[in-house]
C-alpha positions in Angstrom: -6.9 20.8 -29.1 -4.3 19.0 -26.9 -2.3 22.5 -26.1 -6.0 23.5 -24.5 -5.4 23.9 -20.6 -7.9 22.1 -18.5 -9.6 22.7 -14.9 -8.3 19.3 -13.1 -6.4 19.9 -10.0 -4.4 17.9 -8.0 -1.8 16.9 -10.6 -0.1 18.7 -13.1 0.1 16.6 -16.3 2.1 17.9 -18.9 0.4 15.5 -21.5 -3.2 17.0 -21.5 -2.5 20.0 -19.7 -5.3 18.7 -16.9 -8.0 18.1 -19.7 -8.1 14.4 -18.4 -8.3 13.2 -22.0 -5.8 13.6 -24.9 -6.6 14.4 -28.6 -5.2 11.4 -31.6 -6.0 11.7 -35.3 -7.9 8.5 -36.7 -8.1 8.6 -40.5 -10.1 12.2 -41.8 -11.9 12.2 -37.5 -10.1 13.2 -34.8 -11.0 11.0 -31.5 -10.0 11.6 -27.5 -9.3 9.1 -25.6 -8.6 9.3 -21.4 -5.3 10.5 -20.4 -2.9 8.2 -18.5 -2.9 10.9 -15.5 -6.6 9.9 -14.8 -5.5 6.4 -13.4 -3.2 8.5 -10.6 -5.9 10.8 -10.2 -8.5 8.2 -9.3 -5.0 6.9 -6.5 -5.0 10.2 -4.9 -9.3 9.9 -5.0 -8.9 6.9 -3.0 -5.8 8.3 -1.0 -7.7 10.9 0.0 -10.6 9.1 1.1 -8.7 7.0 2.9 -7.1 9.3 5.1 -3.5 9.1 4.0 -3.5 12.1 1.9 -2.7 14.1 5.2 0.3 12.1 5.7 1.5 11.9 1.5 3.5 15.6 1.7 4.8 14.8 5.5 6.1 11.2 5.2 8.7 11.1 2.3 12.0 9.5 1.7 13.7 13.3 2.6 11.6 13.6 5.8 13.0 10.1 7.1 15.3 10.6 9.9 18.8 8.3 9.6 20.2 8.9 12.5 21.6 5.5 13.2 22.8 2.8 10.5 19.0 0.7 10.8 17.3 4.1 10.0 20.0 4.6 6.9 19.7 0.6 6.1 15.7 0.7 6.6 15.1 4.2 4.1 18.3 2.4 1.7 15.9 -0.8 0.9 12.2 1.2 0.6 13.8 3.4 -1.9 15.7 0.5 -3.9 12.2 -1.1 -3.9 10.4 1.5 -6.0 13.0 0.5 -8.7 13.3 -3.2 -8.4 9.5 -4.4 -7.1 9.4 -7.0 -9.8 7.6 -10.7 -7.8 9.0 -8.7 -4.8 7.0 -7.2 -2.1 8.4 -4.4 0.5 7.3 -5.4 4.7 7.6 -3.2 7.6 7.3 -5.0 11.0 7.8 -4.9 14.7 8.3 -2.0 16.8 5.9 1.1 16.7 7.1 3.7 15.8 9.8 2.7 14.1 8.8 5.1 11.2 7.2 2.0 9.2 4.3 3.8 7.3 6.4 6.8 6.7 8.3 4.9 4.6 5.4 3.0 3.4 4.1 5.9 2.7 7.0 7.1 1.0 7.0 4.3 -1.2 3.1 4.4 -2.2 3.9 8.4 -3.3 6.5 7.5 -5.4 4.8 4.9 -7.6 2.2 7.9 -7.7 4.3 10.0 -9.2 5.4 7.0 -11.5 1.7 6.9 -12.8 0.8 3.7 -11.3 -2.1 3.3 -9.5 -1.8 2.3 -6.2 -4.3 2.0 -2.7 -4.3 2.5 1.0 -6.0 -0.3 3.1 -6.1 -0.3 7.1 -6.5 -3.6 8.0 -8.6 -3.6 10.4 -11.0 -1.4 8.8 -11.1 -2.8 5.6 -11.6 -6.2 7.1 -14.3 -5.5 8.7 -16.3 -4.0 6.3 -15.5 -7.1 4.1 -16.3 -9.7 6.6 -19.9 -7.9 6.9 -20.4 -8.2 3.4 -19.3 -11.7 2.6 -23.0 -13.4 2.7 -23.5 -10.7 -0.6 -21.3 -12.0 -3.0 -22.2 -9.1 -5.5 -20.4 -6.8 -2.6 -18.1 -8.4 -1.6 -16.5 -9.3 -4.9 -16.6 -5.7 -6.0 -15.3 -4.6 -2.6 -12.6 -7.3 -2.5 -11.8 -7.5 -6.8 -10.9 -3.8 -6.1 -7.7 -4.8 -3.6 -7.1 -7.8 -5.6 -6.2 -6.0 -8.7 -4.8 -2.6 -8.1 -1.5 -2.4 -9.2 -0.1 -1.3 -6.0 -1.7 -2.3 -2.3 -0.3 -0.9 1.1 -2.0 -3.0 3.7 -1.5 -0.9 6.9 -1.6 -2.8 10.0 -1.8 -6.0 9.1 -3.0 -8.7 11.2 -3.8 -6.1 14.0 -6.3 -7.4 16.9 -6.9 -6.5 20.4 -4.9 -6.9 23.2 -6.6 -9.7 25.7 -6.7 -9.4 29.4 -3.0 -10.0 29.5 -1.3 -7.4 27.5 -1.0 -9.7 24.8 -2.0 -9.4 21.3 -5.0 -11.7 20.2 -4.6 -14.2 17.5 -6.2 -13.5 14.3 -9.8 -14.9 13.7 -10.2 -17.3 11.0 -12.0 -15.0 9.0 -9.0 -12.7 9.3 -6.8 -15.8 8.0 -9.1 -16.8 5.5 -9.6 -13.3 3.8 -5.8 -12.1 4.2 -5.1 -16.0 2.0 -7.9 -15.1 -0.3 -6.3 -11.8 -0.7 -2.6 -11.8 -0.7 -3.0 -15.4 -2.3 -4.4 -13.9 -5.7 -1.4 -10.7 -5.8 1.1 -13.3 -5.1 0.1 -15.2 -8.1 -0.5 -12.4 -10.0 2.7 -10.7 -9.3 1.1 -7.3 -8.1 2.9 -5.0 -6.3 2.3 -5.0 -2.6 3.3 -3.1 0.5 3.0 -4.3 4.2 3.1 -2.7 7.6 2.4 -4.3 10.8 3.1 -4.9 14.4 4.3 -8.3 14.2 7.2 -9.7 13.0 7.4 -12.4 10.0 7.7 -14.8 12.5 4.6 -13.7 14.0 2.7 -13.8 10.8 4.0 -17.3 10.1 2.8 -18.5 13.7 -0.6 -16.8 12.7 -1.1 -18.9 9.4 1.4 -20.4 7.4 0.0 -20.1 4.0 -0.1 -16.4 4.4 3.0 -15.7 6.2 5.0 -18.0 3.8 4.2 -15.7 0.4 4.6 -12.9 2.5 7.9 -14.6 3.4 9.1 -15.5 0.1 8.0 -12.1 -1.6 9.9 -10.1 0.4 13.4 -12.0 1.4 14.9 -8.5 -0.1 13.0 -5.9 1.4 11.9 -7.4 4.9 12.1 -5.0 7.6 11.4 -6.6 11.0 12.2 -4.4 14.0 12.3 -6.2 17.4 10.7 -4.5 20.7 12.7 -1.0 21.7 11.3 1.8 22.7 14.2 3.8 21.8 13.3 3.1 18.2 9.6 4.5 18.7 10.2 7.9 17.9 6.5 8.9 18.7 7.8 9.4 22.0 10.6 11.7 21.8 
């Protein structure tokens, strides 16, 4: 029964030969139980839906340009991180286009492969739909429980807000604050694996809220990437 090929696409697992579920002898019955490759199928489910899967196959760790010794020292740390994550977190700051969610990205792929589940969050987008939700608790404790506890959470753009009527980047609401706390408070005492990108530095984030900013701080010491304003370094525009 477990040498059966199955119809599942979209990762080949050697273990059930894409059935989803693998065969085990109990006594004189024989019982299936679900296959470990479900729990990265359901990742690429949500990485799909999210709008990453478009960038999965583009943005690896070969694809990464290191052309200068920050590019070599930036891809050098993501890929240690894969292997040595425990109570450490990876960030990616500063400068667009700096190639910060391609290695993100990278990173989130490979603990795929690993068979660890793992999900994409936009910041901005995700916040919002939470922060219209929060008067339902049933909601919003399903919607928020679901970033709390995956094993591995890339928040995309974190602390992003508009630019006001000077160019400059607004501060975060206190919604924002309290729900990125809430959030980051419960991985960081939970020692979950978690993966940040954003436009602002450490620094900033600190100056934002210091709760927040100081476990995002402390969790990443190791693998902090913060790149300061150079447009040389944004390689959208070349």
């Amino acid at each position: 029964m477990n040498a059966l090929k199955g119809n599942l696409t979209g990762f080949d697992c050697p273990k059930c030969k894409n059935k989803g579920v693998v065969y085990v002898r109990n006594g004189s019955y024989v019982e299936f139980r679900e296959c470990t490759c479900m729990a990265v199928r359901r990742s690429k489910h949500r990485i799909q839906a999210s709008g990453l899967s478009s960038l999965i196959d583009q943005y690896t760790f070969d694809s990464y340009q290191t052309n200068y010794p920050w590019q070599q020292a930036f891809k050098s740390g993501a890929q240690k991180f894969v292997h040595d994550h425990d109570r450490k977190w990876f960030f990616a700051g500063g400068q667009p286009g700096s190639g910060k969610t391609h290695l993100c990205t990278a990173i989130v792929s490979d603990f795929l492969k690993q068979g660890i589940s793992a999900r994409y969050m936009i910041w901005k987008d995700e916040a919002t739909k939470l922060k219209s939700c929060i008067n339902d608790g049933e909601i919003y404790d399903q919607r928020i429980n679901a970033l709390k506890q995956v094993p591995v959470l890339y928040i995309d753009d974190f602390f992003k807000t508009p630019l006001d009527i000077n160019g400059s980047r607004r501060l975060p609401t206190p919604g924002d604050i309290n729900l990125a706390f809430e959030l980051l408070n419960y991985r960081y005492n939970n020692n979950c694996i978690t993966v940040l990108s954003s436009e602002r530095t450490v620094d900033e984030i600190l100056d934002c809220d210091e709760a927040t900013g100081s476990r995002i701080y402390e969790r990443t010491k190791e693998y902090c990437f913060n790149f300061a304003p150079d447009r040389r370094k944004n390689y959208r525009l070349r």
